[in-house]
N, C-alpha and C positions, 0 to 999 in steps of 0.2 A: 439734674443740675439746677434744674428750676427753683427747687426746694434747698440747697445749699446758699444760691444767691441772695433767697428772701433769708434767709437766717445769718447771711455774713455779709451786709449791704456792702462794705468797705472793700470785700476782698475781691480781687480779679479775675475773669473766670479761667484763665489761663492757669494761676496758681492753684486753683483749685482742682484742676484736670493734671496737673504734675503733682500735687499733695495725693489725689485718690490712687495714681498708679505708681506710687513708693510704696503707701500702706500695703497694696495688693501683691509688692514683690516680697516687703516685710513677713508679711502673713504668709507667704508661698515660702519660705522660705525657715519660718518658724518649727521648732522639735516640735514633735507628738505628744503629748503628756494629758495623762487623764487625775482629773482633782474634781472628789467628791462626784464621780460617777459619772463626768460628761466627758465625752468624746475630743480626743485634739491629735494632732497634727503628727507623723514622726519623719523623718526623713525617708524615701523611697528605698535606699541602701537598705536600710536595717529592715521594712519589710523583710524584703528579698529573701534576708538572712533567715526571718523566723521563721519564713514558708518553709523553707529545706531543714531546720532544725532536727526533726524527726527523725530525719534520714542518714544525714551526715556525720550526728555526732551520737559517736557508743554509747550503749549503758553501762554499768557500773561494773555489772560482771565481766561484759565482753573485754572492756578494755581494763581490766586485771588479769584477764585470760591472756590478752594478748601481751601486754609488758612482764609479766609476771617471768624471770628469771627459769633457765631451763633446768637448776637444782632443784624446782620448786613443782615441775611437770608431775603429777603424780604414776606413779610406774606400775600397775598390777602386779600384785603378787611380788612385791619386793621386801616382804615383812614388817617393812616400815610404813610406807605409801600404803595407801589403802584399795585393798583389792578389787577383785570384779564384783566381791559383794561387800560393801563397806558395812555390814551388819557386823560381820565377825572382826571388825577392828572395833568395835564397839563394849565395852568390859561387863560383866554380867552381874549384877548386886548382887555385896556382899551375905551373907548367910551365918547363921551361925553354926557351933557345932550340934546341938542336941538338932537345930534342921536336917543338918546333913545326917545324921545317924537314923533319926526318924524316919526321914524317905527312905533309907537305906534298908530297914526295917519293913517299915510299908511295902514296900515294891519286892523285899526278898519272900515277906510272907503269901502275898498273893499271886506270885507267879509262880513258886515251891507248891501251892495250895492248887493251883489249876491242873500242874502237870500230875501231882502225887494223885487227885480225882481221876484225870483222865486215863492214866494209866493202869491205874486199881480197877477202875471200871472196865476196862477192857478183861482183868484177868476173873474177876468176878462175873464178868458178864457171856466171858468163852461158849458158853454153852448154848446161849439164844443169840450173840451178835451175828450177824455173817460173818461167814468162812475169811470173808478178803478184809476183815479188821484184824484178826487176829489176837494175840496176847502181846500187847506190847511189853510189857517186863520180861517175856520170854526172848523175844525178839530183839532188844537191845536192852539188857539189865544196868541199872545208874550205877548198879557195884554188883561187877561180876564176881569178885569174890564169896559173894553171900551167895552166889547158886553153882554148885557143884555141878559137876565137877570143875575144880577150877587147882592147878597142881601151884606148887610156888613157885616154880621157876617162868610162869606166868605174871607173878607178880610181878619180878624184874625188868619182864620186856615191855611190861604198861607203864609201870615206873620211867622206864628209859624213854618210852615215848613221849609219855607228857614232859620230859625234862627238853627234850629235843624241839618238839612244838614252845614250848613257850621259850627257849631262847631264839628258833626262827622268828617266832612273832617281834620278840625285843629288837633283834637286828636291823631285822627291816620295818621296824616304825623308827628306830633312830637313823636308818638309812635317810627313811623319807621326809623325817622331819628338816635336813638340809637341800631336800631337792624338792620340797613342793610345799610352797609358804601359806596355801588355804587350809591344807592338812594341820602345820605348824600353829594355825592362828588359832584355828578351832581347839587344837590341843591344849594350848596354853591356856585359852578363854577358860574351858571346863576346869581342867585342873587347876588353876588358881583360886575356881569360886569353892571348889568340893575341897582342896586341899588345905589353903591356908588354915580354916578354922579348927581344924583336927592336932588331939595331940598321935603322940608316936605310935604308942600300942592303939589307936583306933586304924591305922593302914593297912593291920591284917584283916580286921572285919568291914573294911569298906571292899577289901580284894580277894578278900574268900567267900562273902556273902551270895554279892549278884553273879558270881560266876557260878553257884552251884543251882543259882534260882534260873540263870538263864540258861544252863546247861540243862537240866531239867528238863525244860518247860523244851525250848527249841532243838535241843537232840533229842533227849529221850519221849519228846512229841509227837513234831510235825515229821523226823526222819523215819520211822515205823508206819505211821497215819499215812505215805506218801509209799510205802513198800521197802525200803530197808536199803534203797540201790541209790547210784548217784543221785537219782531225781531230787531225793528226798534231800540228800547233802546240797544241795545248789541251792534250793528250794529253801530249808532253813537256812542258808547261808547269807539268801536274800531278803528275808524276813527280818532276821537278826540285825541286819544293817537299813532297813529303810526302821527301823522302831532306833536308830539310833543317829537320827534328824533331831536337833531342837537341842535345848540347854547348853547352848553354845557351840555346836555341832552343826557342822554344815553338809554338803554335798561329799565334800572331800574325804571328810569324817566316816561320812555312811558306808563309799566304796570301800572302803579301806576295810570297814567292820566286818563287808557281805564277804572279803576274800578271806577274814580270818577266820568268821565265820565257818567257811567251806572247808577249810584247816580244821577245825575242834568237830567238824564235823567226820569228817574222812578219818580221823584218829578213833570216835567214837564207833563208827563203824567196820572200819579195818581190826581196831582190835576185842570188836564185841562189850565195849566197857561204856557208859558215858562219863564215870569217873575219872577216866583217862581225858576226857576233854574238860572236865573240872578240875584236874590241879593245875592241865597245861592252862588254862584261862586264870585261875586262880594267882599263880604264878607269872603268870606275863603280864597280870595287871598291879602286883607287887611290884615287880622289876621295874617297870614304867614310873608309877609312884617317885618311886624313889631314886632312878636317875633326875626325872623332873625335877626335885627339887634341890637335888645336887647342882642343875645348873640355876638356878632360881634363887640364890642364895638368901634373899631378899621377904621369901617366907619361909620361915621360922616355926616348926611345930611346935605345941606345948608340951 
């Protein structure tokens, strides 16, 4: 106060002890604000508020999660909403046709080339393999017709079988395609990407191709190599469907393969032919084809 007096002789020191504690309610009283990096004042309230910020108020997702309309809940496995694996709502690049034909090529010739080795080598090699490999061409022939005795009215009952196999198989994928939408998605994912680019006459070579290379290879294979009895149908049956994970093809996909698998399998062995499991596969992957894009109207072969 000393040093106010000497610099305002004129003023009273009363005035000056009520001048200092206005300023001090002033300034108590002043918002917080920071200009060019120095530190000021805010009200004690708003504090408060910024302390709990964190905690109080949602972030961006949550509180979309939470207003967000219960049309808009996503449903598993509703064909629309996107499933327990949201991969397979996802559409798979387009392709063109010479790709598709090429893989289809690729993958016929070198699984046709494994099984025709391994099989040949078994009959060429009967005489130094051991006993428990056997002749597999003898054991399950790809075309029982070529090995005698084989009468014709044989031919009819394998004929009838393969017709009967592959309209079971047709049935019940269009069964399943209304009662199970991870099966339905994957289905559609594939066929859309292998189908659209293709014209008309390429649907029998996309669906006679890999049935005779897969038939081959996984009946008149792994079903002899495993002893000729159920084992061996299970066994390829489960083969057959985990190598048919991927390319848009999910879990659901796979099951489905390993149980029809064990179908072209049991046909191959029941009635001694693998050809018989090649027209029914052949055949029920036509039929499929081309229900598919019956309902699809949307692609258009060339």
């Amino acid at each position: 106060m000393t040093t106010l007096a000497l610099l305002h002789p004129t003023t009273p020191i009363a005035s000056l002890r009520g001048a200092s504690r206005a300023a001090r309610a002033v300034v108590s009283r002043a918002p917080l604000r920071v200009v060019a990096g120095k530190r000021s004042r805010r009200p004690k309230a708003e504090k408060r508020s910024d302390a709990t910020s964190d905690v109080a108020v949602p972030t961006v997702g949550t509180a979309a999660a939470e207003t967000a309309p219960a049309s808009q809940t996503p449903v598993p496995g509703d064909g629309t909403s996107p499933s327990a694996d949201p991969s397979i709502d996802e559409p798979l690049p387009a392709v063109t046709r010479d790709q598709v034909l090429d893989s289809c090529l690729g993958t016929t010739a070198w699984m046709l080339g494994i099984a025709v080795i391994l099989r040949e080598g078994t009959f060429f090699g009967r005489d130094i393999l051991p006993p428990a490999i056997g002749d597999w061409t003898h054991q399950l022939p790809l075309v029982a017709a070529l090995h005698p005795p084989f009468e014709p009215s044989d031919l009819a009952v394998h004929a009838a079988v393969a017709v009967g196999a592959a309209a079971l198989v047709t049935a019940s994928r269009q069964a399943l395609l209304d009662k199970w939408p991870d099966f339905a998605a994957a289905t559609d994912r594939s066929n859309r990407q292998v189908l659209a680019p293709l014209g008309i006459g390429d649907l029998v070579t996309v669906s006679a191709l890999p049935a005779v290379a897969e038939e081959a290879l996984f009946r008149g294979c792994v079903i002899p190599a495993l002893g000729g009895g159920p084992l061996g149908v299970v066994a390829s049956g489960a083969v057959f469907g985990v190598l048919h994970v991927g390319g848009g093809r999910n879990a659901a996909f796979a099951a489905w393969a390993s149980a029809v698998g064990c179908l072209y399998g049991a046909c191959a062995v029941g009635c001694g032919d693998v050809s018989v499991a090649i027209a029914a596969h052949a055949m029920a992957n036509y039929a499929s084809a081309t229900m598919w894009l019956e309902k699809n109207p949307d692609v258009k072969l060339q």
